[in-house]
N, CA, C and O of each residue as an XYZ file, in Angstrom:
332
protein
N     -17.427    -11.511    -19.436
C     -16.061    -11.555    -19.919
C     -15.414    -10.165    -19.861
O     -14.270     -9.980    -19.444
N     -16.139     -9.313    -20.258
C     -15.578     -7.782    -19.969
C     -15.351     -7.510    -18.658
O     -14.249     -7.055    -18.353
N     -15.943     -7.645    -18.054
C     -15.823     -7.257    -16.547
C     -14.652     -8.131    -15.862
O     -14.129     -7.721    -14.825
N     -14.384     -8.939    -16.262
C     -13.575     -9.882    -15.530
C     -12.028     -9.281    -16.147
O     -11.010     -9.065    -15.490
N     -12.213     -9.126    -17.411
C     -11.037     -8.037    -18.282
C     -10.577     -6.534    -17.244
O      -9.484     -6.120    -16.855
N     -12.014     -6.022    -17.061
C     -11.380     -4.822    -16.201
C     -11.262     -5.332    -14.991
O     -10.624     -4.457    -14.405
N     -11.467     -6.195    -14.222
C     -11.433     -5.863    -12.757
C      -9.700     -6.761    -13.004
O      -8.896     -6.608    -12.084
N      -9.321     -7.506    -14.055
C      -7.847     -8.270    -13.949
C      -6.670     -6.746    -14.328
O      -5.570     -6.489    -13.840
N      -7.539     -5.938    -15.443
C      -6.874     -4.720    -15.253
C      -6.878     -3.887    -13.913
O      -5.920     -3.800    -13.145
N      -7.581     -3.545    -13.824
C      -7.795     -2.751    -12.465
C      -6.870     -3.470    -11.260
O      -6.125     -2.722    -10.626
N      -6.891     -4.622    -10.992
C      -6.102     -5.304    -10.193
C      -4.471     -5.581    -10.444
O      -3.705     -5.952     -9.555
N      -4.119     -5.343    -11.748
C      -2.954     -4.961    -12.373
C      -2.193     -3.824    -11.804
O      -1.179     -3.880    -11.109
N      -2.917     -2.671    -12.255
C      -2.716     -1.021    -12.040
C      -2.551     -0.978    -10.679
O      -1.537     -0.534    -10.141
N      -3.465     -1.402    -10.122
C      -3.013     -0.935     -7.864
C      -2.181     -1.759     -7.360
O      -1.854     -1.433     -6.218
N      -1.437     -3.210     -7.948
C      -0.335     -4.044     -7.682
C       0.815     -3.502     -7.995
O       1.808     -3.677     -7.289
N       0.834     -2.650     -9.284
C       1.859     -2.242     -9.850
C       2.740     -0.853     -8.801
O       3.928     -0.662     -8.542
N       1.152      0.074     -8.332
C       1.196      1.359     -7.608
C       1.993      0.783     -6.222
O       3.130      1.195     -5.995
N       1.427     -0.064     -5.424
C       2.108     -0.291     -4.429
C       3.108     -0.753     -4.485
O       4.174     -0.319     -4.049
N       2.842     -1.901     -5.150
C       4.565     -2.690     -5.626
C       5.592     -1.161     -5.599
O       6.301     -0.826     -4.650
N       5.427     -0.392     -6.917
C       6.120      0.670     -7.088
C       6.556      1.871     -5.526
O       7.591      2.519     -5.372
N       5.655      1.815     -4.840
C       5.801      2.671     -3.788
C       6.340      1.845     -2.769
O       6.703      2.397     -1.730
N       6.479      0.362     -2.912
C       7.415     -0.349     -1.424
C       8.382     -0.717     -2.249
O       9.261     -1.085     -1.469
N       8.863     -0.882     -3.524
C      10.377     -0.701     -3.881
C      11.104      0.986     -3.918
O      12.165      1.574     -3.706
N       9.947      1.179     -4.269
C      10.480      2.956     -4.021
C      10.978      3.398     -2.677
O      11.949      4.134     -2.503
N      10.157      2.836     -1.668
C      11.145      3.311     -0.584
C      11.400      2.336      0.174
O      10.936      2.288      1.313
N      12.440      1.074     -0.495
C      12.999      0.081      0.205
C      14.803      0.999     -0.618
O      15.824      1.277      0.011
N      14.582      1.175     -1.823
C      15.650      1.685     -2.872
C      15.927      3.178     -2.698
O      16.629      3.887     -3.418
N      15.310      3.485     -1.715
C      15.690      5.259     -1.606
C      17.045      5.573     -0.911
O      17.821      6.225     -1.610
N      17.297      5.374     -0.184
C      18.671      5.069      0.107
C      19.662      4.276     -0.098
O      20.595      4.092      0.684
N      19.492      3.714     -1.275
C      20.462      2.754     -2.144
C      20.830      3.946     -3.473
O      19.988      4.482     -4.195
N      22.292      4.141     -3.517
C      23.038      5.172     -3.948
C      23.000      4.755     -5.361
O      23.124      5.649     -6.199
N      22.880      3.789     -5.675
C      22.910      3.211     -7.047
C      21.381      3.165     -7.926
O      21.252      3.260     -9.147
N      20.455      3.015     -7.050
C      19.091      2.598     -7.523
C      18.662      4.337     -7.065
O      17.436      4.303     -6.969
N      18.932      5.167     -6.886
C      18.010      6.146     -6.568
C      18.146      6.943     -7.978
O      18.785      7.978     -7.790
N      17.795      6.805     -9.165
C      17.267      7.384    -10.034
C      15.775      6.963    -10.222
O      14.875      7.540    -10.832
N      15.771      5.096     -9.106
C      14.039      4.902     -9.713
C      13.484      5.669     -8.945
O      12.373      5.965     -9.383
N      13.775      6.268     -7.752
C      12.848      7.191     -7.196
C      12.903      8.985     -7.499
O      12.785      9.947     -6.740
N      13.133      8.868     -8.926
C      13.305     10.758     -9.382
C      12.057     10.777     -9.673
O      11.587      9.841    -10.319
N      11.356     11.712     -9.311
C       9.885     11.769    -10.108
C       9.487     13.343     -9.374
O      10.078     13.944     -8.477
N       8.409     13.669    -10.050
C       8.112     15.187     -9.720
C       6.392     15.042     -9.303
O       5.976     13.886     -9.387
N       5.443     16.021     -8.899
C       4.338     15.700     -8.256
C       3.547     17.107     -9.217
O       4.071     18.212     -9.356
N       2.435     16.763     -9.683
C       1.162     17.392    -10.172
C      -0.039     17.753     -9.659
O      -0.549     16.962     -8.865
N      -0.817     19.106    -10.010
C      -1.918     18.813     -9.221
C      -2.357     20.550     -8.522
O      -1.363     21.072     -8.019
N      -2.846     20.885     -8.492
C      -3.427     22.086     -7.644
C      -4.048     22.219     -6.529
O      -4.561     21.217     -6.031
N      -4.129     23.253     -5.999
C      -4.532     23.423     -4.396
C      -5.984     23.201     -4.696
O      -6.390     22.777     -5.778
N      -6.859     23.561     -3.517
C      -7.983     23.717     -2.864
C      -8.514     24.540     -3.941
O      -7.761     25.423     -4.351
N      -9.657     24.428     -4.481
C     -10.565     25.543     -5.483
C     -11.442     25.463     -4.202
O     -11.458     24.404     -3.574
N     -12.221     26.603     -3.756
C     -14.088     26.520     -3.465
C     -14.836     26.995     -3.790
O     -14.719     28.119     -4.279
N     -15.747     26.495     -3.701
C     -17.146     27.095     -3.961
C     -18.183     27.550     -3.545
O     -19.180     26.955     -3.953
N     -18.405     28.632     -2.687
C     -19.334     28.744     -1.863
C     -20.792     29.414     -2.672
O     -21.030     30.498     -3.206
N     -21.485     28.318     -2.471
C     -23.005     29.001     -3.560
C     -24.376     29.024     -2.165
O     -25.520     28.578     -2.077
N     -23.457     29.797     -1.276
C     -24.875     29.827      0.173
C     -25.674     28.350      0.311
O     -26.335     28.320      1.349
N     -25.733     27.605     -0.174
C     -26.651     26.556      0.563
C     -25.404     25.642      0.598
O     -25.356     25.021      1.660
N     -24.309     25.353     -0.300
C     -23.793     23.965     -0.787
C     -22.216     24.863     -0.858
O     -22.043     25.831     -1.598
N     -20.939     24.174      0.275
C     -20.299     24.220     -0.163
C     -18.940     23.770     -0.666
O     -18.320     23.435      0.344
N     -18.223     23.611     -1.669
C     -17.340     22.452     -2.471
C     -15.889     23.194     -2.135
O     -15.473     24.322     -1.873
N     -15.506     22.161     -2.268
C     -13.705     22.429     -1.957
C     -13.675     20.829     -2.880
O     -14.426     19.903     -3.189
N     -12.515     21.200     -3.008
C     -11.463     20.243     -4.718
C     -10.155     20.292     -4.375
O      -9.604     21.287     -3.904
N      -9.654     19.279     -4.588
C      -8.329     19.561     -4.756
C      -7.616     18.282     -5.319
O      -8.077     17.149     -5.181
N      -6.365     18.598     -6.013
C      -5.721     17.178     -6.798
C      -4.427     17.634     -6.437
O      -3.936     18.762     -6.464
N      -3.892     16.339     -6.033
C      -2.220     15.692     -6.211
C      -2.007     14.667     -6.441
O      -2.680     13.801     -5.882
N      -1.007     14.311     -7.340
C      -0.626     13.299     -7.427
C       1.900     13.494     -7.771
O       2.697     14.363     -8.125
N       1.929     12.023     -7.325
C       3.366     12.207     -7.502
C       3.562     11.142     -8.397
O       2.601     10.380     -8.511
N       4.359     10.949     -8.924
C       4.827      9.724     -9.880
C       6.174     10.247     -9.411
O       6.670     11.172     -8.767
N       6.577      8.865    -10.263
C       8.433      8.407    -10.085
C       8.770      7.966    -11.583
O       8.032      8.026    -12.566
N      10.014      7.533    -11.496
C      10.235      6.316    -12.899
C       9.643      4.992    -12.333
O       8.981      4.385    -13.175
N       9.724      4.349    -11.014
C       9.509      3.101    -11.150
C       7.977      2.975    -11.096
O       7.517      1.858    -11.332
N       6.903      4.247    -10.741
C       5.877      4.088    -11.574
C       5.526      3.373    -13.056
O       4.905      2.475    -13.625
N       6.487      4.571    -13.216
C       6.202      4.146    -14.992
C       6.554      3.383    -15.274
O       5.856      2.939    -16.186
N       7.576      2.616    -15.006
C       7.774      1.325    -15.563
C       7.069      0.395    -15.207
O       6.611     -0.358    -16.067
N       6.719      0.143    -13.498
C       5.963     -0.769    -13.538
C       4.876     -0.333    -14.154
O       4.832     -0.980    -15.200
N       3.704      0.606    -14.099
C       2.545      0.829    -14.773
C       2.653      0.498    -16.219
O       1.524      0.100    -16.505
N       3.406      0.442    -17.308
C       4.042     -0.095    -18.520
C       3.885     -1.368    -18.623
O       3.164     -1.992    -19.401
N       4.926     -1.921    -17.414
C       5.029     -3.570    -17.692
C       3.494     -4.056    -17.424
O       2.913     -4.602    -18.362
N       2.882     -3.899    -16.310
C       1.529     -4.208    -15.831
C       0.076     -4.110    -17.394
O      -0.937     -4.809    -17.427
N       0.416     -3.222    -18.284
C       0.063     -2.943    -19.326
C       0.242     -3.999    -20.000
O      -0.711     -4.713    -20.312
N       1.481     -4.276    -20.336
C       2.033     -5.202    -21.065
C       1.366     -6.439    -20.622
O       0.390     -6.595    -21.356
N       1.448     -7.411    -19.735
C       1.193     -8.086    -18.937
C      -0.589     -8.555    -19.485
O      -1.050     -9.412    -20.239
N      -1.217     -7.367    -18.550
C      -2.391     -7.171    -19.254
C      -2.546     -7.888    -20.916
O      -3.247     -8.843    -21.250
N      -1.771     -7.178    -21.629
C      -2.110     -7.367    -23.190
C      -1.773     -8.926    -23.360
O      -2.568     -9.640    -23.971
N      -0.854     -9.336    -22.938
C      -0.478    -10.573    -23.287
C      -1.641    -12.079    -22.158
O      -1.893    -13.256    -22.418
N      -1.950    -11.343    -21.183
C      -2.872    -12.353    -20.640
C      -4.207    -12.309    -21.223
O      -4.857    -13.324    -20.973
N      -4.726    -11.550    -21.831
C      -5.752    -11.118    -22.768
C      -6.155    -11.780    -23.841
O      -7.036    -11.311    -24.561
């Protein structure tokens, strides 16, 4: 029963991401709707690590929008109430 809980979450959250990223840029050039695509991007460059045998490189980005957040919200919601 738990597992079936996260994988209906989990399957929530990456419906919501894409959903959000093909209205995001179906609405990007719609003069009226382009506040859902204001969003700013997080995250740092390349760290490495060179320790002579092994070596690591890292790095994070990520961007969000508003229609992230909202859908990621509603998808939440959703979640709670099919639960």
């Amino acid at each position: 029963m738990r597992t079936k809980n996260s994988l209906i979450l989990v399957f929530l959250l990456l419906s919501a991401l894409v959903l959000s990223t093909l209205i995001g840029t179906l609405t990007q050039n719609v003069s009226y709707l382009k506040w859902l695509t204001w969003g700013d991007s997080i995250g740092f460059d390349t760290v490495n690590l060179d320790l002579s045998i092994i070596k690591l490189s890292l790095s994070f980005y990520m961007q969000t929008n508003v229609l992230q957040v909202i859908l990621i919200a509603s998808s939440l919601l959703l979640f709670k109430k099919i639960r």
